[in-house]
N, C-alpha and C positions, 0 to 999 in steps of 0.2 A: 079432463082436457083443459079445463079453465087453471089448473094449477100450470098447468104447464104453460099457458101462456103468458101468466102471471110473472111465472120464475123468469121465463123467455125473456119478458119483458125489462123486468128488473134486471137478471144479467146482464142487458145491452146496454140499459141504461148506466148502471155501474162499471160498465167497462169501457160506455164512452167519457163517463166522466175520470176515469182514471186513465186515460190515454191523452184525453184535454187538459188536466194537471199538467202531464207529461209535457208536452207543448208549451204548458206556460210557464215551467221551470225554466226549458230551455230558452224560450226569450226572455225572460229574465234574466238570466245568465248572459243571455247577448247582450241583452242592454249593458248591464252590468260591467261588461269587460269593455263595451264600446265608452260608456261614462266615464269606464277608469281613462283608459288610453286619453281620450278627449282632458281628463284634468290633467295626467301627466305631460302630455305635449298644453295647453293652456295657461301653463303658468307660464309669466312671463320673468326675465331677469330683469332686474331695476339698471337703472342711466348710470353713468357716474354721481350725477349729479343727488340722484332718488340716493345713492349709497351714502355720498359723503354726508347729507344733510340727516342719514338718521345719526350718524355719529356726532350731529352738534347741537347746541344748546339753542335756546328762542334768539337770545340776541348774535351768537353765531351765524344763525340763518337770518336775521335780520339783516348784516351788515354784509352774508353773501350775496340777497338781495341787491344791498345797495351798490357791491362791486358789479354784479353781473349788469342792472342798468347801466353804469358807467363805462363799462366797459362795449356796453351797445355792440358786441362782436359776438356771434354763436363760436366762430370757430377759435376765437381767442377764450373764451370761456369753455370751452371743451377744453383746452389743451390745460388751463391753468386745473382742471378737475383731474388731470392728469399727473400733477404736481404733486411732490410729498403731501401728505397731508395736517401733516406739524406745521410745517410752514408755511401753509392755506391755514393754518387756525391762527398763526402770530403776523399773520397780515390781518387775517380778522379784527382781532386784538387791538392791532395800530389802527385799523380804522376807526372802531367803537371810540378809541382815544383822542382821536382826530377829532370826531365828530361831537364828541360830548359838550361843545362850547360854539358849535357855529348854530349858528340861524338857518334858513329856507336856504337865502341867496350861496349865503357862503356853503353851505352843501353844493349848490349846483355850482360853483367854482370848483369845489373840493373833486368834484365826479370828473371836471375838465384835466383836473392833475390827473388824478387817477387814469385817465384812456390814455393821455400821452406819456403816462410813465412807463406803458405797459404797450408799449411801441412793438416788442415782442414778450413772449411769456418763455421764462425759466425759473428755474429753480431761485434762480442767483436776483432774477428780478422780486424776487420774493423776501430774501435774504436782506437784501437796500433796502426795502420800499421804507423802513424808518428815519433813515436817513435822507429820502428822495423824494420821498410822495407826503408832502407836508402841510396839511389845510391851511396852516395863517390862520385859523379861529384862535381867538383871545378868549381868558374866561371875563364870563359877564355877554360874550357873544354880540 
């Protein structure tokens, strides 16, 4: 008699723990599919902005910097992130060039050219801006 309640014992045993496995595969599995779901909707897409600056260099993003303050406009700054992007990199360019000889003050001149050249944002205002949006810095600054 005591074998049998031995084995009794141990059978129930072994068959609860093999049924409580069972159970925690399946949540596992729940989790599982629910974590996935959760990273695939979780990620998120980058701004324009997040995109264009992985494609530029320190001082690239430094003198977008210095346009985006100047241009003190969210929605005129969307729109130029809008813009070719060759053309947002040779305005770049011209500004770094601009700036490479002015002082504090004369920057903050240079940022006043800069909002009023850009009165609206195009392609074309992009295209000018060497010709148009001209700091006046001298070397020697």
């Amino acid at each position: 008699m005591n074998k049998h309640i031995i084995l009794l014992i141990l059978f129930s045993a072994l068959f609860l723990y093999c049924r409580n496995g069972d159970e925690t595969t399946q949540r596992k599995a729940n989790h599982e599919t629910i974590n996935g779901l959760t990273e695939n909707t979780g990620t998120t897409q980058k701004t324009p902005e997040e995109t264009l600056r992985d494609k530029l260099n320190a001082t690239e993003k430094s003198n977008l910097d210095f346009l985006k303050d100047a241009l003190n406009d969210k929605e005129k700054f969307n729109q130029l992130l809008n813009l070719d992007e060759g053309k947002i990199k040779a305005a770049l360019e011209h500004i770094k060039n601009q700036l490479a000889n002015c002082n504090d003050e004369q920057k903050k001149t240079f940022k006043q050219v800069l909002q009023g050249y850009f009165d609206t944002m195009s392609d074309n205002k992009l295209d000018e801006i060497q010709a148009n949006a001209i700091s006046g810095c001298q070397a020697g600054g």
